[in-house]
C-alpha positions as CSV (number, residue, x, y, z in Angstrom):
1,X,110.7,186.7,100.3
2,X,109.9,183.0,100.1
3,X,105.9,184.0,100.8
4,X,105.9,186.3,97.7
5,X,107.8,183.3,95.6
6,X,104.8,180.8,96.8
7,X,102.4,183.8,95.6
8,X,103.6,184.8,92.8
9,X,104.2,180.4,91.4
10,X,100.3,180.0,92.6
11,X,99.6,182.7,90.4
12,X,101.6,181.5,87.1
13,X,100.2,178.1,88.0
14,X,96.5,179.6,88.1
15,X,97.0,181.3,85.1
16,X,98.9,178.3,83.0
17,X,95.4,176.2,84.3
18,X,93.1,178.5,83.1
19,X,94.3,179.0,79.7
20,X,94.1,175.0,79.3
21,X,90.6,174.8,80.1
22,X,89.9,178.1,78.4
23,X,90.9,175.7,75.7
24,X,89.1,172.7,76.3
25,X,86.4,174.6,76.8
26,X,86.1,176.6,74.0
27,X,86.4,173.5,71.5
28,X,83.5,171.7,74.1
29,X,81.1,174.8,73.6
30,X,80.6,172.8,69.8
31,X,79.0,169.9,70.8
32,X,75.4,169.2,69.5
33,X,72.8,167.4,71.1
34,X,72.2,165.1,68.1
35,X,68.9,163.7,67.1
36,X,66.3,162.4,68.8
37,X,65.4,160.7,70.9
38,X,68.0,161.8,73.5
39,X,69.7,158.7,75.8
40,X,68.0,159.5,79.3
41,X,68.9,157.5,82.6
42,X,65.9,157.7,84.5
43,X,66.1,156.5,88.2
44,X,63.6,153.7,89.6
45,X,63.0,152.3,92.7
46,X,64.4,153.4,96.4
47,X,62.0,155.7,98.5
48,X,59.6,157.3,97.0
49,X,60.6,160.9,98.4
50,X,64.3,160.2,97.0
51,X,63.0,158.8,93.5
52,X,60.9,161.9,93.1
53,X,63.2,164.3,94.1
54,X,66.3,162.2,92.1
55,X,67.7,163.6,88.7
56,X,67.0,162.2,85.3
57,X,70.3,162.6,83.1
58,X,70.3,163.2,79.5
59,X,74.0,161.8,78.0
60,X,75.6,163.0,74.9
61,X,77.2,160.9,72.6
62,X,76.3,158.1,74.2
63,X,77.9,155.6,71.0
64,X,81.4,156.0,73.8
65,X,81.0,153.5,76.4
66,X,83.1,156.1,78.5
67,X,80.1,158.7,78.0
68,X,78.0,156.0,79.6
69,X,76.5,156.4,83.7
70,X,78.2,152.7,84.9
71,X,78.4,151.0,88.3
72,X,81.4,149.9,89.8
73,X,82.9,146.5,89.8
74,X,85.6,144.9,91.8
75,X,87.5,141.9,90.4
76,X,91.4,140.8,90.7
77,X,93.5,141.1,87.6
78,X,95.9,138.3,86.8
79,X,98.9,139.1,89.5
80,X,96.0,139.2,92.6
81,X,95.7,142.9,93.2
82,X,92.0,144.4,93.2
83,X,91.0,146.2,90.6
84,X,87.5,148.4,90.1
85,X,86.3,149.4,86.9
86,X,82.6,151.3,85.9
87,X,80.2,149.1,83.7
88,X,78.4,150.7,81.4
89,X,75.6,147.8,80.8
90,X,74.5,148.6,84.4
91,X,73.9,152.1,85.4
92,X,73.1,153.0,88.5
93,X,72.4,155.8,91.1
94,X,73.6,156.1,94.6
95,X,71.7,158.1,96.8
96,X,71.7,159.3,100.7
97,X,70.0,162.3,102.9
98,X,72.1,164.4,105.6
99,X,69.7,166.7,107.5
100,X,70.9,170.0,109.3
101,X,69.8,172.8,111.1
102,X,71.0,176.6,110.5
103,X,69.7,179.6,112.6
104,X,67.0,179.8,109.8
105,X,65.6,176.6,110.2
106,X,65.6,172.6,109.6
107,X,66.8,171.2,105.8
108,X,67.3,168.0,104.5
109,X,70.3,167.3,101.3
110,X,69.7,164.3,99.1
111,X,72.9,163.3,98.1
112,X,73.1,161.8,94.8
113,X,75.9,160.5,92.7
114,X,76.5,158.9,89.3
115,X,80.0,157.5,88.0
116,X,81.6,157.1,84.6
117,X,84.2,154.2,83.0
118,X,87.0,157.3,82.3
119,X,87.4,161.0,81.1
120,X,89.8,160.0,78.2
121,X,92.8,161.5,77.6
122,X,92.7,164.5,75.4
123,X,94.9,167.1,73.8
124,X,92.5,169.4,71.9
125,X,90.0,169.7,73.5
126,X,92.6,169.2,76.4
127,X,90.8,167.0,79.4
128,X,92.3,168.1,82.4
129,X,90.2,165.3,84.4
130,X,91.3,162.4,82.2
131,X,90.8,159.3,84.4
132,X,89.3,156.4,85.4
133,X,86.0,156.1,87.4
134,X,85.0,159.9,87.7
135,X,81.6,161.1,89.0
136,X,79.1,163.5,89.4
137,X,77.2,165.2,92.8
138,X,73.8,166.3,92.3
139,X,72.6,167.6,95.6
140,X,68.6,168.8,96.3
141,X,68.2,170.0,99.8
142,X,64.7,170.8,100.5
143,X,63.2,172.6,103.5
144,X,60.8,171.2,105.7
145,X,57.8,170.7,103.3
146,X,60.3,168.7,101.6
147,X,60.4,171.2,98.9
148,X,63.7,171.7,96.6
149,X,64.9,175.3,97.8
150,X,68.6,174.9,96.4
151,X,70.2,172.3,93.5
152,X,74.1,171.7,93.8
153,X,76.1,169.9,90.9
154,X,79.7,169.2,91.4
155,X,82.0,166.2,90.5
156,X,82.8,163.8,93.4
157,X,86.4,165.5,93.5
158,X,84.6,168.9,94.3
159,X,85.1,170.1,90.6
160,X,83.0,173.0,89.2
161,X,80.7,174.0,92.0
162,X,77.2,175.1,90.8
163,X,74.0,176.4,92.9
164,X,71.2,177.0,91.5
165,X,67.6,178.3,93.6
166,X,64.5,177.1,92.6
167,X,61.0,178.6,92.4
168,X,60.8,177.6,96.0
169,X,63.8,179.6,97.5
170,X,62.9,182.3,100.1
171,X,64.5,185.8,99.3
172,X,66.1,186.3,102.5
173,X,68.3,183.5,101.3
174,X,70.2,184.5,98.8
175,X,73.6,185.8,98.3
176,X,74.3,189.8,98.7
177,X,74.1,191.3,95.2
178,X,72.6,188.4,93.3
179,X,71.8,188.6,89.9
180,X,69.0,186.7,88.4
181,X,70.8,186.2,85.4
182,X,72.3,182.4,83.3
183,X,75.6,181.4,85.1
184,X,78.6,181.3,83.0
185,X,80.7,178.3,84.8
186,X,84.1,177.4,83.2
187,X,82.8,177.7,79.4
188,X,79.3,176.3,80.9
189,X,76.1,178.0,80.7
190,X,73.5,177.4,83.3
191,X,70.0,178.8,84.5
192,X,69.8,181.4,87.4
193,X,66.9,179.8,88.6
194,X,64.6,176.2,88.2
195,X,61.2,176.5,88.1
196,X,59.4,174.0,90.1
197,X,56.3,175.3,90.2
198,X,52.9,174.2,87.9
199,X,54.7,171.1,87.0
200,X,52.6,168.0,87.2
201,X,54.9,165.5,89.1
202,X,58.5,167.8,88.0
203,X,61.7,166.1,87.5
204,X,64.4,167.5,87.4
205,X,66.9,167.4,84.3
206,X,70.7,167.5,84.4
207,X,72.6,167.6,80.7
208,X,76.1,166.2,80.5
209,X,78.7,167.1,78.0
210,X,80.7,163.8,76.4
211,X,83.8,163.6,77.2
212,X,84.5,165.7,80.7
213,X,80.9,164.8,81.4
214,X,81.0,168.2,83.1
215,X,77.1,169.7,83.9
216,X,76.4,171.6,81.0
217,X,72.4,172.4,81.5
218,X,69.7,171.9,84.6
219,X,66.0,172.4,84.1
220,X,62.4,171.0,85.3
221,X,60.8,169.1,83.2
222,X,57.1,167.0,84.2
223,X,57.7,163.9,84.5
224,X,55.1,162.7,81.1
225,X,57.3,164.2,78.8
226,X,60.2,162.5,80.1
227,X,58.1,159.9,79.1
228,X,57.5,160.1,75.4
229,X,59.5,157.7,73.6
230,X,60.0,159.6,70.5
231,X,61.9,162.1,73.0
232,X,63.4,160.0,74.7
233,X,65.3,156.8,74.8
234,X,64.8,156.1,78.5
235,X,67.9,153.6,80.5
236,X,66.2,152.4,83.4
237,X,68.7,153.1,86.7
238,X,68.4,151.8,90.3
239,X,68.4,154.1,92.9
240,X,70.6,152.3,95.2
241,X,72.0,153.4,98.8
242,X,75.2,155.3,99.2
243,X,76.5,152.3,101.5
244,X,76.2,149.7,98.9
245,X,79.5,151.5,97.3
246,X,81.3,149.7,100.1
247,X,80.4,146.4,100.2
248,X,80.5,145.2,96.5
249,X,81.0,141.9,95.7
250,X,84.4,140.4,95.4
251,X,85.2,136.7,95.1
252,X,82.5,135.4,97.8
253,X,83.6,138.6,99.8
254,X,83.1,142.4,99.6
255,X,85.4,145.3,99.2
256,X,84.8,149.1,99.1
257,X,85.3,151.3,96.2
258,X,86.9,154.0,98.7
259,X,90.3,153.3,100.1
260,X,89.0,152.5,103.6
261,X,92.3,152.5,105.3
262,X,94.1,155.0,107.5
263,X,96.7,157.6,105.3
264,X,96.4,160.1,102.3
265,X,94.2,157.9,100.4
266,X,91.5,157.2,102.5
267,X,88.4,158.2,101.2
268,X,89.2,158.1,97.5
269,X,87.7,156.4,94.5
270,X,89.8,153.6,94.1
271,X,91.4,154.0,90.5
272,X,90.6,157.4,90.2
273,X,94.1,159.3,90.1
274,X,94.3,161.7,87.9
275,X,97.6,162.8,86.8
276,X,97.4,166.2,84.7
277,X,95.5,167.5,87.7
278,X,98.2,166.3,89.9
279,X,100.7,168.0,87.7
280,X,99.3,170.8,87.0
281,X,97.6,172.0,90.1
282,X,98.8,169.6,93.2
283,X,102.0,171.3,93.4
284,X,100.3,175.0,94.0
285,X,97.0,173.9,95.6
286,X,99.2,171.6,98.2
287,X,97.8,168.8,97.7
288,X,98.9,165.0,95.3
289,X,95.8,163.6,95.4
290,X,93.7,166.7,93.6
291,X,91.3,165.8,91.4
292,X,90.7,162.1,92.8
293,X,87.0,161.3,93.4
294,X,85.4,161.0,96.9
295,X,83.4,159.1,99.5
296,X,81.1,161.8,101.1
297,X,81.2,162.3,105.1
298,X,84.5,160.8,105.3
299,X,86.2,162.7,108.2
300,X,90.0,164.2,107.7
301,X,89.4,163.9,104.0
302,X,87.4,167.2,103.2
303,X,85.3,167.3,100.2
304,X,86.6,170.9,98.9
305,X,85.2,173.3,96.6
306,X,88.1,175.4,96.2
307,X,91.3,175.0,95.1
308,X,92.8,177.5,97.2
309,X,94.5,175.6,100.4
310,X,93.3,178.1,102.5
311,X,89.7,177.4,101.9
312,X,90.1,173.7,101.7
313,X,88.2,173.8,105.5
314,X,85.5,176.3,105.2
315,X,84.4,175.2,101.3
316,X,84.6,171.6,102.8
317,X,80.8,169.7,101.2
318,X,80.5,167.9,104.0
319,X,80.4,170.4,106.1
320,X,76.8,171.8,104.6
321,X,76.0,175.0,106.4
322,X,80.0,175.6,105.8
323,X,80.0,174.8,102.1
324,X,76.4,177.1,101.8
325,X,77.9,180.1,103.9
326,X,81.0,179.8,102.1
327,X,79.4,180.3,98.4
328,X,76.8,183.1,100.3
329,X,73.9,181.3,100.9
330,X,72.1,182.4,103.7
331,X,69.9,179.5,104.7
């Protein structure tokens, strides 16, 4: 009896969530790109390997400094306690590799993540996510000619899980019964395929919607027309390593913007709590910290995919030929 009652809540709770973002994302689907040229953070510096294979992001309506890629900055407010907050004046991109080998051979996933001031708090369209200091995955893992064989987008809290081939994906690797058709994703549209081929130096391109800054288009685009100005109005951003996130500067010391310490925060954005998520879907997913962004590679603190508990393991991100068998990959 009490196992159907848990069923039977998860189900009403499932249902109550998807009619609110059937909401929000039905009002979202009006947004207009605006005119050009289109506000483009375009990464610089780091590796060349990791700068090439780095995405550009166009921003819509970039006039919200919440809209804005930031980096994060630690300060103490006037009672002492640390406090860490996104600036929009200096974007930046963090970036790491993780190799790993499958019985199909040797791959390598660049690891890169972006961060936002807040998802502000919204009724229509309703913003699930609304919070402070939010952030987007983009993930390229290439084979062993360092070409791009799969593209992952997903927010740092493991939020709307996309995978998309590329031009340079082997057939043997793809899920049973694939379709080569767009992706419908949560009231998102996105490609079945990019296309990295006869590209003259190809970058690729990911769109993000104001607001929820969820993914709302990926394409390949050469690098020159990136480039023209009346396109484009290009924000230089650093590529910067994934360890500088914990050791930013704080009053002649350093501090991390993960809680480093032992207990259910560890591993979290600091400041990133989100509490419609953690009322509307940590009581029936099992878990009060839902939604909160995410160090990467931070063991006992799984980077999920899937709100069901009982895939919280085996959709785990950091876990990569997990997360890919999990979604059907077959690399």
């Amino acid at each position: 009896m009490a196992a159907s009652k848990i069923l039977r809540l998860t189900g009403a709770g499932m249902i109550l969530l998807t009619l609110l973002m059937g909401l929000g994302c039905a009002h979202l689907k009006q947004v207009t790109p605006g005119p050009e040229p289109r506000n483009l953070y375009q990464p610089q510096g780091g590796p060349e390997v990791a700068r090439n294979l780095a995405p550009a992001f166009v921003i819509h309506g970039w006039d919200r400094p919440y809209n804005r890629i930031g980096s994060p900055v630690a300060s103490r407010d006037a009672q002492g306690f640390e406090q860490i907050v996104m600036d929009p004046a200096r974007p930046a991109m963090y970036w790491r590799t993780v190799g790993f080998t499958t019985a199909r051979g040797s791959y390598i996933a660049y690891i890169y993540r972006v961060h936002f001031p807040e998802i502000p708090v919204s009724l229509i369209p309703f913003f699930i996510g609304a919070g402070n200091n939010m952030g987007l995955f983009v993930v390229v893992i290439t084979d062993q000619a360092q070409r791009p064989v799969l593209v992952a987008t997903l927010g740092t809290c493991g939020c709307y899980t996309s995978l998309t081939p590329t031009s340079h994906t082997p057939a043997w690797a793809y899920p049973a019964g694939w379709q080569d058709e767009l992706v419908e994703l949560y009231g998102e549209t996105l490609p079945a395929r990019l296309d990295y081929g006869g590209q003259q130096k190809p970058r690729l391109v990911v769109e993000v919607r104001p607001g929820e800054h969820r993914v709302m288009g990926l394409r390949v685009q050469p690098a020159a027309r990136l480039a023209e100005p009346r396109l484009y109005r290009e924000h230089p951003t650093p590529l910067l390593p994934a360890d500088d996130l914990r050791r930013l500067p704080l009053e002649g010391g350093t501090t991390s913007l993960f809680y480093e310490d032992g207990g259910i925060l560890k591993g979290h954005v600091k400041g990133a709590w989100k509490p419609w998520e953690t009322l509307l879907i940590g009581w029936w997913c099992l878990d009060g910290t839902v939604g909160m962004d995410k160090a990467y590679g931070v063991k006992g603190n799984p980077l999920y995919t899937s709100l069901q508990p009982w895939y919280r393991e085996s959709s785990d991100m950091n876990d990569l030929p997990g997360f890919l068998r999990f979604w059907g990959w077959n690399f």
